[in-house]
Wavefront OBJ file of the C-alpha trace (Angstrom):
o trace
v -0.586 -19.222 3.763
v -0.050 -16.951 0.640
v -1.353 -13.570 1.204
v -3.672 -12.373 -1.847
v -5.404 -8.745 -2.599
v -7.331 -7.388 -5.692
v -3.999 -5.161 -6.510
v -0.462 -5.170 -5.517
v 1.749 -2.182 -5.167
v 5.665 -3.103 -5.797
v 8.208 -0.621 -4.123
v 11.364 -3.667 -4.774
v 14.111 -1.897 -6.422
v 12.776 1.941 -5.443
v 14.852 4.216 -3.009
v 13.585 5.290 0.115
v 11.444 8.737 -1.024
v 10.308 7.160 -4.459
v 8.074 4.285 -2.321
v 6.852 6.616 0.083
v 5.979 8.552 -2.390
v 4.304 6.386 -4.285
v 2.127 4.616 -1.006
v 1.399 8.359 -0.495
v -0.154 8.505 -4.064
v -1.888 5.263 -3.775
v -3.802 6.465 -0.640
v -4.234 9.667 -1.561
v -5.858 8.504 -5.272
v -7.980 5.412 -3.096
v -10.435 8.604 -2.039
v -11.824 8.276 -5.408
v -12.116 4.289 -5.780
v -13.909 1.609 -3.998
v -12.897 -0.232 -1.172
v -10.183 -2.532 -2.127
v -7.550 -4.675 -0.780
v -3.398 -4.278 -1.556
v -0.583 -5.988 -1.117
v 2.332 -3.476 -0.765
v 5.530 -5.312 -1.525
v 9.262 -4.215 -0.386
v 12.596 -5.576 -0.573
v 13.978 -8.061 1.486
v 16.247 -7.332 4.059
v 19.943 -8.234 2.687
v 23.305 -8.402 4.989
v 24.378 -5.195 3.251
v 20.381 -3.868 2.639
v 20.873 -1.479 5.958
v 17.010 -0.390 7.027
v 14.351 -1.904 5.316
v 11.312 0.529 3.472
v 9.227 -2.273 6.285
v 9.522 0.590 9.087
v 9.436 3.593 7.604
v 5.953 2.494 5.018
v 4.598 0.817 8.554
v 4.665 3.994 10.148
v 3.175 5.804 6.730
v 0.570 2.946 7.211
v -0.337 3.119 10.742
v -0.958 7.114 10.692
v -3.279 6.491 7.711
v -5.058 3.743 9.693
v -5.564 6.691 12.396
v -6.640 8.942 9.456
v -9.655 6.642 8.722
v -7.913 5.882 5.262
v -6.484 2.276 5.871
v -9.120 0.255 7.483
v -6.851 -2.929 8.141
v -3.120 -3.741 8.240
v -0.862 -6.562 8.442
v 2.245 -7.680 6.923
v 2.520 -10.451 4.575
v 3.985 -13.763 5.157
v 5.609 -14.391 1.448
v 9.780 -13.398 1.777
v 10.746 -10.212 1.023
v 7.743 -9.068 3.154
v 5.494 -6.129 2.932
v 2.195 -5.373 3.906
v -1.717 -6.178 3.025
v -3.817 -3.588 3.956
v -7.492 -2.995 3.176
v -8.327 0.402 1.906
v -11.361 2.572 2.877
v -12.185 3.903 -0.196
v -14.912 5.465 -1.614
v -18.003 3.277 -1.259
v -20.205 5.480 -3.137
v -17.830 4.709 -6.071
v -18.033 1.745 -8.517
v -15.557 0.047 -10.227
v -17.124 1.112 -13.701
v -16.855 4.782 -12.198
v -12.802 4.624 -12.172
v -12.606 6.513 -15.385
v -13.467 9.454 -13.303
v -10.276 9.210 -11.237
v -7.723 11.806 -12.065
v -4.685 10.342 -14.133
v -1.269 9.812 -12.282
l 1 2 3 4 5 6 7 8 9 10 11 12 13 14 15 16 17 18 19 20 21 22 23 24 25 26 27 28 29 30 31 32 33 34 35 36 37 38 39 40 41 42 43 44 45 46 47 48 49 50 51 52 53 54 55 56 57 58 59 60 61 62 63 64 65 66 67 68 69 70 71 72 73 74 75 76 77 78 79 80 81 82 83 84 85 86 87 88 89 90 91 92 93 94 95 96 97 98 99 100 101 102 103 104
């Protein structure tokens, strides 16, 4: 099955802090846009990779599923992995509204 989402956040080839950082920023700025799916991509585990980003974003993901902010997660069967997640969002918010969100 290949996973597919409206967007696609990819972290391959970012350290550690930079893709938290920017999942961070993508939840934070989804308060202000509709309700959307994403597919959050991450390297693929290597033999000389060490830890995956697959951990420590899962555990970014799973408190913001507790925060009401991620409504669904689940990782993604293509290699190199990651995640699709569904984002709450702002229903109130259209798509034609998005010029209103603040710039990055």
């Amino acid at each position: 099955m290949k996973d597919s989402a409206e967007y696609e956040l990819d972290l391959c080839g970012l350290d550690l802090p930079h893709s938290i950082g920017s999942v961070e920023q993508m939840l934070e700025r989804s308060r202000f846009r509709p309700p959307r799916s994403v597919i959050i991509r991450i390297d693929k585990a290597t033999p000389t990779s060490g830890e995956t980003h697959f951990q420590p974003v899962g555990r970014l993901l799973v408190e913001a599923m507790k925060a009401g902010t991620v409504l669904q997660c689940r990782p993604i069967s293509d290699p190199g992995g990651g995640f699709w997640i569904r984002l709450a969002g702002n229903p109130n918010v259209e798509e034609e509204d998005e010029e209103n969100v603040p710039p990055e």
